[in-house]
Backbone as a ProteinNet text record, in pm:
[ID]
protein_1_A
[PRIMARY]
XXXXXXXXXXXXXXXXXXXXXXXXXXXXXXXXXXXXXXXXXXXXXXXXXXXXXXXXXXXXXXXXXXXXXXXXXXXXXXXXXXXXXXXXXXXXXXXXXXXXX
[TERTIARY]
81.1	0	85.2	190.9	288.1	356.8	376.2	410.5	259.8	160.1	79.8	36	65.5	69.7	133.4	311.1	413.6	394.9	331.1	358	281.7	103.8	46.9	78.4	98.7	145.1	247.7	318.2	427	363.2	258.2	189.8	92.4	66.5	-66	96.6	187.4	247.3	307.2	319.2	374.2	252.4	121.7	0.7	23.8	13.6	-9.4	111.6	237.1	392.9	326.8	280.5	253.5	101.5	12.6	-69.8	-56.2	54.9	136.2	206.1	226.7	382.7	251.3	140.9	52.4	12.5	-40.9	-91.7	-0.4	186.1	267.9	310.9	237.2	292.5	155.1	55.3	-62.4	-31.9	8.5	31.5	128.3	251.6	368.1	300.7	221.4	170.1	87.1	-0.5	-81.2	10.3	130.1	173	280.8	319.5	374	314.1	204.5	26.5	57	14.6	4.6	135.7	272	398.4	364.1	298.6	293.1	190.2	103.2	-10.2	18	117.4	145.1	258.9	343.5	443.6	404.8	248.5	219.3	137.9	92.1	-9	124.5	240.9	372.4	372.8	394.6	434.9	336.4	187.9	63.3	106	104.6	141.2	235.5	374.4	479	509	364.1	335.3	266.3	188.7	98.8	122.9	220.3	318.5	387.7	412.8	504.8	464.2	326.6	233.6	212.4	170.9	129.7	271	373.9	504.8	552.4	505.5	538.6	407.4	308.1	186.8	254.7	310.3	297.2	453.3	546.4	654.7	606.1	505.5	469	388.3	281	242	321.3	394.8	547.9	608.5	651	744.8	609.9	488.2	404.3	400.3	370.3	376.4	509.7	584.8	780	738	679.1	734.1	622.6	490.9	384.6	503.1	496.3	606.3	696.2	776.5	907.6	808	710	659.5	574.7	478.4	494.4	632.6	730.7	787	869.1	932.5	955.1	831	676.9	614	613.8	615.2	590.3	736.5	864.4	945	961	951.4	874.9	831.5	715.8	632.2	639.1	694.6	752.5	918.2	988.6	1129.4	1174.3	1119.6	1161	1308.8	1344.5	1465.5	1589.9	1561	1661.3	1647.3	1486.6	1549.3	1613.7	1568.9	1634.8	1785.8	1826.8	1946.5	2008.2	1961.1	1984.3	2004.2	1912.5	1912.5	2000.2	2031.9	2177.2	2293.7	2278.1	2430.3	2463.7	2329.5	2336.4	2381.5	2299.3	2345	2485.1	2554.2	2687.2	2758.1	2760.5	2833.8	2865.3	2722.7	2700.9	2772.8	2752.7	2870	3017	3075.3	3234.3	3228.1	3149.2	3212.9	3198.3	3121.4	3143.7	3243.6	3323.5	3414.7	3516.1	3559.2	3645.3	3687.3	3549.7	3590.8	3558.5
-119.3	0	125.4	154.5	219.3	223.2	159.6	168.1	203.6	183	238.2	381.5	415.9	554.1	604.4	599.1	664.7	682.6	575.9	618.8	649.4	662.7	724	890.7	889.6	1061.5	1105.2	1040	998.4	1087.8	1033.8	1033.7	1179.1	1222.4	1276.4	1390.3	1423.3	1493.2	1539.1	1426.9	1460.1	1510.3	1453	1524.1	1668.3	1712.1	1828.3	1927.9	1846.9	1921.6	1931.5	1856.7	1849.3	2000.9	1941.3	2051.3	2175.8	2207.9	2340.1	2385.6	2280.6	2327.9	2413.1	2273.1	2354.9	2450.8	2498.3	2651.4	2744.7	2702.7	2792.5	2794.1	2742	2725.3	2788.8	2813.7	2893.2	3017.4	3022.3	3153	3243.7	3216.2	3203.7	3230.2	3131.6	3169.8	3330.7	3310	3412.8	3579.4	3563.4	3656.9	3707.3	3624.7	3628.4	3699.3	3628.9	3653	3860.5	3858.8	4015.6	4076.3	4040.6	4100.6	4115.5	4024.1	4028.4	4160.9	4149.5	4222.8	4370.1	4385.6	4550.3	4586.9	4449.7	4525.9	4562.6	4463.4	4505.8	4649.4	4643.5	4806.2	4957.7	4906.4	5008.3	4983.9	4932.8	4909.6	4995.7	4979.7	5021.3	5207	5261.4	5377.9	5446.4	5386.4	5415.3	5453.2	5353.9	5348.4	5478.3	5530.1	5635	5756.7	5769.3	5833	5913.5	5768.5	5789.8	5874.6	5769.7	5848.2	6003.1	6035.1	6168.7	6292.1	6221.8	6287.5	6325.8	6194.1	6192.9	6262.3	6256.3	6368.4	6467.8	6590.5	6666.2	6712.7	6659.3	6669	6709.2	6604.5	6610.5	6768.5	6730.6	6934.3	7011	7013.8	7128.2	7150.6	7050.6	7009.2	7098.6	7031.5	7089.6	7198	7321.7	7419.9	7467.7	7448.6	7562	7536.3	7374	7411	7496.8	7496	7637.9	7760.4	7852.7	7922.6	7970.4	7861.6	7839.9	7910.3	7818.5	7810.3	7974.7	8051.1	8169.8	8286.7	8230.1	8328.4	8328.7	8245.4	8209	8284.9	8272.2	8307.2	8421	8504	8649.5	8715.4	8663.6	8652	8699	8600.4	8586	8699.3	8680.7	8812.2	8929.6	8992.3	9092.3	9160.5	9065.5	9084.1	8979.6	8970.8	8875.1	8836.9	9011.3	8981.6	8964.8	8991.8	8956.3	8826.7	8742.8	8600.6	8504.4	8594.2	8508.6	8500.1	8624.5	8647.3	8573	8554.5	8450.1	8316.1	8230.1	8118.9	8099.7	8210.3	8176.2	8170.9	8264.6	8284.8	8119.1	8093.9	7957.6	7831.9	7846.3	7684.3	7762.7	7792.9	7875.2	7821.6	7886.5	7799.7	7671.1	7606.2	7424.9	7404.3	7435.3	7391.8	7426.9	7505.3	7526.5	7450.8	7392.5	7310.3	7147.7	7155.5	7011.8	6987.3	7105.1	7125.1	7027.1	7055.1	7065.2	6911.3	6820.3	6679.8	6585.1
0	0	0	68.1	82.5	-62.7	-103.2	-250.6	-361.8	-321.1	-405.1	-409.8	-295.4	-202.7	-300.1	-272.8	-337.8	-461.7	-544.1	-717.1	-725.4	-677.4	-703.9	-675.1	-571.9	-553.6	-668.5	-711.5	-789.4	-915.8	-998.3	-1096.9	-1093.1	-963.8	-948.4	-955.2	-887	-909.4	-1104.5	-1145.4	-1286.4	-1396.6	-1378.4	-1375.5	-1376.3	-1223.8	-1173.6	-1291	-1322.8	-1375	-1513.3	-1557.2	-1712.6	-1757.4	-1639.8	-1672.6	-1620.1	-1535.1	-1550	-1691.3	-1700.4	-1819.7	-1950.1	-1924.5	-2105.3	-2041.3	-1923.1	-1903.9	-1927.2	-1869	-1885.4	-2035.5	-2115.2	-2284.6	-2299.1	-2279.5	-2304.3	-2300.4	-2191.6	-2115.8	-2211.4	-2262.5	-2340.2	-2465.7	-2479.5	-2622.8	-2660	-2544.6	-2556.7	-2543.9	-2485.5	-2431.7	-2570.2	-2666.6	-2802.7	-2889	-2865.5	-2960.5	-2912.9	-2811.5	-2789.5	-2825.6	-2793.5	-2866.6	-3025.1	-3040.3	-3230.1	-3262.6	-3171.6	-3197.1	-3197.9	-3071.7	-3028.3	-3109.1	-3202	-3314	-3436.6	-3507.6	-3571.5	-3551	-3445.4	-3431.6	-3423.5	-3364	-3399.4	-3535	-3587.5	-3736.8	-3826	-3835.1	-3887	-3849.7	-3746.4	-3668.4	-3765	-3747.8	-3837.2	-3971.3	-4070.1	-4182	-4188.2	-4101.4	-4134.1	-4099.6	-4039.7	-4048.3	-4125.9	-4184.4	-4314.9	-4425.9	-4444	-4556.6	-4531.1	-4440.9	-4413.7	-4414.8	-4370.4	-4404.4	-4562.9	-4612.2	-4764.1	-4824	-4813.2	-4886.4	-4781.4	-4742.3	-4720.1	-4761	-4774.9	-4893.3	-5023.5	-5094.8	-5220.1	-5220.6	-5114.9	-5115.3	-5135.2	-5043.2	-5074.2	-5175.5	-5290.9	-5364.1	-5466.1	-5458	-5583.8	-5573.6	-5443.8	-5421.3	-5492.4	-5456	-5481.5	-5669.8	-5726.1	-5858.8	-5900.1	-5844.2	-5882.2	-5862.1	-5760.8	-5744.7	-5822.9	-5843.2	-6006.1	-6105.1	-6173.6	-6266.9	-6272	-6179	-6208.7	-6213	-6175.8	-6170.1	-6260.8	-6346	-6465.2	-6578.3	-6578.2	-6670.9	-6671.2	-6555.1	-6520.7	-6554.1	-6523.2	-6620.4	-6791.2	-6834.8	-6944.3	-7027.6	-6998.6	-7037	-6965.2	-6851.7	-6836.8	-6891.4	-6913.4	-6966.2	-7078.9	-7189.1	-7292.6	-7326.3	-7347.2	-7442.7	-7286.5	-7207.4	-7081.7	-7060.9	-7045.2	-7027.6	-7132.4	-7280.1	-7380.7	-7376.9	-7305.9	-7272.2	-7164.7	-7069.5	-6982.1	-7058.1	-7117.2	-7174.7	-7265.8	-7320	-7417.7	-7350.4	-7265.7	-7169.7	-7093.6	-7018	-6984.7	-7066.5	-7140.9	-7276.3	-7326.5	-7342.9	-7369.5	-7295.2	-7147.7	-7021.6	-7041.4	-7054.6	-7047.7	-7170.2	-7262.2	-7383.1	-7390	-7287.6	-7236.2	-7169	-7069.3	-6940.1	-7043.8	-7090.1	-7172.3	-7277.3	-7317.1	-7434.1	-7348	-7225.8	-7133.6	-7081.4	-7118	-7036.6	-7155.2
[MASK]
+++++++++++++++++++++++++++++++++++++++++++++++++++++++++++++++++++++++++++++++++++++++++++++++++++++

């Protein structure tokens, strides 16, 4: 009896070890599960972010070449023969510095 005692306690103990271990592998799991969850929700965050950084670059960037682009036309049609003058002087330049290499 004394020996049925022992291995039974024996058993009821490795029982008790085993259905620890799957709660502590539940537990583990679930606790991964939420690491995954809270890197993808940083990740999602980051992305939108991003986007909103980059549309508001692209605003900018469209804005300066509006900008360029009147002030070049107004240019233009306020001083003809000065920017034609410019544009020759320029392509002039660019064709010495290319003579050169």
């Amino acid at each position: 009896m004394d020996q049925n005692t022992i291995g039974g306690n024996r058993h009821e103990r490795r029982r008790q070890q085993s259905i620890s271990r799957r709660q502590d592998g539940g537990d583990a799991a679930m606790e991964a599960r939420g690491k995954v969850d809270q890197a993808t929700g940083d990740m999602e965050k980051l992305y939108g972010q991003a986007k909103d950084a980059a549309a508001d670059v692209a605003q900018s960037v469209q804005q300066g070449a509006k900008g360029a682009d009147d002030l070049f036309r107004r240019s233009i049609e306020e001083r003809p023969y000065t920017t034609a003058f410019a544009a020759l002087a320029i392509g002039w330049l660019m064709g010495r510095m290319r003579r050169h290499y």
